[in-house]
C-alpha positions as CSV (number, residue, x, y, z in Angstrom):
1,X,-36.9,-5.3,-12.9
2,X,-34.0,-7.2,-14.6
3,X,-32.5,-3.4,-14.8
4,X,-32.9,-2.7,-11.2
5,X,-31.3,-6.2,-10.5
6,X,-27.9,-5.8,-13.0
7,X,-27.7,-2.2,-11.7
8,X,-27.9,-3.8,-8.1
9,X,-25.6,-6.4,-9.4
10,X,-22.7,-3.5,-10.4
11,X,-22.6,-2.1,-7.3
12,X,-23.0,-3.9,-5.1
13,X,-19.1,-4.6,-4.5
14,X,-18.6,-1.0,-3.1
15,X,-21.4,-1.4,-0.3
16,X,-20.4,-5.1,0.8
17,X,-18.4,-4.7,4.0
18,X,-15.7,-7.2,5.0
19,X,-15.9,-9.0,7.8
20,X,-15.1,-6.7,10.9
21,X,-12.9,-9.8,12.8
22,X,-10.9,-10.1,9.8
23,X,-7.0,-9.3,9.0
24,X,-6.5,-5.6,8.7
25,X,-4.3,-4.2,5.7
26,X,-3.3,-0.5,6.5
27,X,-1.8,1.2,3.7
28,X,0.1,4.6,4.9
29,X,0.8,7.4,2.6
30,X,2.1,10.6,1.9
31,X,1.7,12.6,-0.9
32,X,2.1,16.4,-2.3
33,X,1.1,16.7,-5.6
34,X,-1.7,13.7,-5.8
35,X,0.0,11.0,-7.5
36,X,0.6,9.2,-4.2
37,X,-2.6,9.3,-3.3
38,X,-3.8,8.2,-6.6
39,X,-1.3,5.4,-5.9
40,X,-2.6,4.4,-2.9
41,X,-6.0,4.5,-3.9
42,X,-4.9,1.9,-6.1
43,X,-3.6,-0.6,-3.7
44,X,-6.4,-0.1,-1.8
45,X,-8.9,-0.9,-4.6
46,X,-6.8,-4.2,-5.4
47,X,-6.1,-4.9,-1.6
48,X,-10.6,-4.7,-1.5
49,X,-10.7,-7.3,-4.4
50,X,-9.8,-9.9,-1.5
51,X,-12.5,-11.3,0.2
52,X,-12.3,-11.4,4.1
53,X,-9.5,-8.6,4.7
54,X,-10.1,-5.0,6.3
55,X,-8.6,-2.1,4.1
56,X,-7.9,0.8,6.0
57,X,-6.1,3.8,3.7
58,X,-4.6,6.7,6.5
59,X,-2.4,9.9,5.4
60,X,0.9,9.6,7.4
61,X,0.3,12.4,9.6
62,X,-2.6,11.1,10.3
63,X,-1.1,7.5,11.3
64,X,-0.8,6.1,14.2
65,X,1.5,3.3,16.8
66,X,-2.3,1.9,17.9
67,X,-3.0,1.9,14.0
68,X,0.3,0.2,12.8
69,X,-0.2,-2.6,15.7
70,X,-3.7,-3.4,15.0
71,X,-2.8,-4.2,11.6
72,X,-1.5,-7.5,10.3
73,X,-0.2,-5.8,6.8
74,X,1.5,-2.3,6.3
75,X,1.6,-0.8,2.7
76,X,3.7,2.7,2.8
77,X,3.7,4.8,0.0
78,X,5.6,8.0,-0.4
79,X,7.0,10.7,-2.9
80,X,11.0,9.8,-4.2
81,X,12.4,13.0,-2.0
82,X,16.0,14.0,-3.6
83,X,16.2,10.2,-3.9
84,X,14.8,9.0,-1.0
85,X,12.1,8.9,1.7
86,X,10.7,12.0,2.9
87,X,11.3,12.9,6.2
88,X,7.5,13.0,7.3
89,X,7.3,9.1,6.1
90,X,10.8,8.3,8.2
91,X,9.6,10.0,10.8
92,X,6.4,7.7,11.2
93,X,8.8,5.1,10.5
94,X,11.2,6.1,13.3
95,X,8.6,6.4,15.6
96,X,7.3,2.4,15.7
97,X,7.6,0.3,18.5
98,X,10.7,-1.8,18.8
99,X,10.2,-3.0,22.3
100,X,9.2,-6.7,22.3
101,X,8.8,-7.2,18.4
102,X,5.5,-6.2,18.1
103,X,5.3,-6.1,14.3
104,X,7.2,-9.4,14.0
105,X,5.7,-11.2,11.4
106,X,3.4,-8.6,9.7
107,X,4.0,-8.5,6.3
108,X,5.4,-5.0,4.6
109,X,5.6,-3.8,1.4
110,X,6.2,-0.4,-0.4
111,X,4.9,1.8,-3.5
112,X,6.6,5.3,-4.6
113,X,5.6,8.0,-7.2
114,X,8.8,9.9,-8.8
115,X,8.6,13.2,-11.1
116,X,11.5,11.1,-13.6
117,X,13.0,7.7,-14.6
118,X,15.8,6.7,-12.7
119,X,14.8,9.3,-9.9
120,X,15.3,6.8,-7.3
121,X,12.6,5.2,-6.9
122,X,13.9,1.4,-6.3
123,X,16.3,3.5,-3.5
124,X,13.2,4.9,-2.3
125,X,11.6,1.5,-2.2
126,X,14.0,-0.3,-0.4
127,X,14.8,2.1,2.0
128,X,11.3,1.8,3.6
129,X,11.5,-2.2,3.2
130,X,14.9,-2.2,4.6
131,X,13.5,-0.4,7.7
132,X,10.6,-3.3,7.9
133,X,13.2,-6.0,8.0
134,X,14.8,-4.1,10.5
135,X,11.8,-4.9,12.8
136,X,11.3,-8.8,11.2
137,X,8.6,-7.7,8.8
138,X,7.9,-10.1,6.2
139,X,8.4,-8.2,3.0
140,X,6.1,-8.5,-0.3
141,X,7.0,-7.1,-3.6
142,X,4.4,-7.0,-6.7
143,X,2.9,-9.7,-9.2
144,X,5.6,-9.3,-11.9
145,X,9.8,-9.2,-12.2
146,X,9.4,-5.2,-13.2
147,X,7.9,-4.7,-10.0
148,X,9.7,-6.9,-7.3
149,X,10.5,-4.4,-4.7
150,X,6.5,-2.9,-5.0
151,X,5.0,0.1,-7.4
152,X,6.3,2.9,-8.7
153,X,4.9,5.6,-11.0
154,X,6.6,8.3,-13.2
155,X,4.7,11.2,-13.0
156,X,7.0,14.0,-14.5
157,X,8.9,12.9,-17.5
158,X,7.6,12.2,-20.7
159,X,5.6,10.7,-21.6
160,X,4.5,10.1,-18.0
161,X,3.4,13.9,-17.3
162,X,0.2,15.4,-16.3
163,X,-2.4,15.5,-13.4
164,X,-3.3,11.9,-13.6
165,X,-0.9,8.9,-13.2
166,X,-0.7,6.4,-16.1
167,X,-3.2,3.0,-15.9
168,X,0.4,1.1,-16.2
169,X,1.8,2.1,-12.9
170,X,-1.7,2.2,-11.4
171,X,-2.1,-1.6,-12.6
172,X,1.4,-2.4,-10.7
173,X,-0.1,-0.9,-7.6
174,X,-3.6,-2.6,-8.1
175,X,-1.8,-6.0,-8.3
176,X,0.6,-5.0,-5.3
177,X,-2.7,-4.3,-3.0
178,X,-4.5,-7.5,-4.2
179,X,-1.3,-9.5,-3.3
180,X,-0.4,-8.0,-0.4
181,X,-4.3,-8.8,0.6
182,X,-4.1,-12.1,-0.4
183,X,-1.5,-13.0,1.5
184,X,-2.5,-11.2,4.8
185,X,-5.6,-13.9,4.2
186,X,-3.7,-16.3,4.0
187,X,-1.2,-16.1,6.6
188,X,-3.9,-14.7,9.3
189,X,-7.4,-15.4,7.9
190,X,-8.9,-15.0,11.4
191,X,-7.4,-12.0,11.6
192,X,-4.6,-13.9,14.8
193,X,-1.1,-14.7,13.7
């Protein structure tokens, strides 16, 4: 019985759903080789360590205006594309609503994956948060100084190669998720601005 109960006890985490009224933290990517993906699988496992928040984790083709505005946080995650944000991610940028503020106050922040160091990842970065505070997003970067603008992974340069990306940049986008989250609760905990 005690077995039953730690093994109940483990996972139960993964089958406790948040509240369904509360703030909604949407986290947007795109990816091509995986690595993105594994990103924002990470800010979505960090974002779910915060009680009282709604995750939802959408591929950018997939996203939506309806989804953008029912969310009260917007993580977007992306490939480094010759230096800067592929054109599939500024599209879904491009296409949000301007027209009476609607994602005034949300808060915004950003996570890349780059095949090499200085590939332009921080570019990358702040192009997408430059576009939130074009539309008076408030912006969040990570937990730590060596990741204020967000996450970023190096996923093609030794000796940061291979299928999987490395637990250091996963932790940066683990910790960018959980803040992000944290902050969403805090600033709309009822899920109303």
């Amino acid at each position: 019985m005690k077995t039953i109960f730690l093994l109940w006890l483990a996972l139960a985490p993964f089958f406790i759903l948040p509240a369904a009224d509360g703030p909604l933290v949407l986290i947007v990517y795109q990816s091509q080789t995986g690595h993105t993906r594994q990103m924002a699988e990470a800010v979505s496992a960090g974002a779910r360590q915060v009680d009282s928040v709604r995750v939802r984790m959408i591929p950018v083709e997939k996203a939506s205006e309806k989804d953008i505005r029912a969310a009260r946080a917007i993580v977007l995650g992306c490939p480094v594309y010759n230096g800067a944000v592929p054109p599939a991610m500024q599209g879904f940028i491009n296409s949000w609503p301007f027209e009476g503020q609607p994602l005034r106050d949300k808060i915004g922040a950003a996570f890349v994956s780059a095949g090499g160091i200085s590939a332009g990842q921080e570019s990358t970065m702040l192009q997408m948060l430059r576009s939130m505070l074009v539309f008076n997003m408030i912006i969040v970067g990570g937990e730590e100084w060596n990741s204020a603008f967000g996450a970023a992974a190096i996923t093609g340069e030794a000796p940061f190669t291979g299928e999987t990306v490395a637990p250091l940049f996963l932790d940066k986008a683990r910790k960018l998720g959980r803040r992000v989250a944290a902050l969403t609760r805090r600033l709309y905990g009822n899920g109303k601005p």
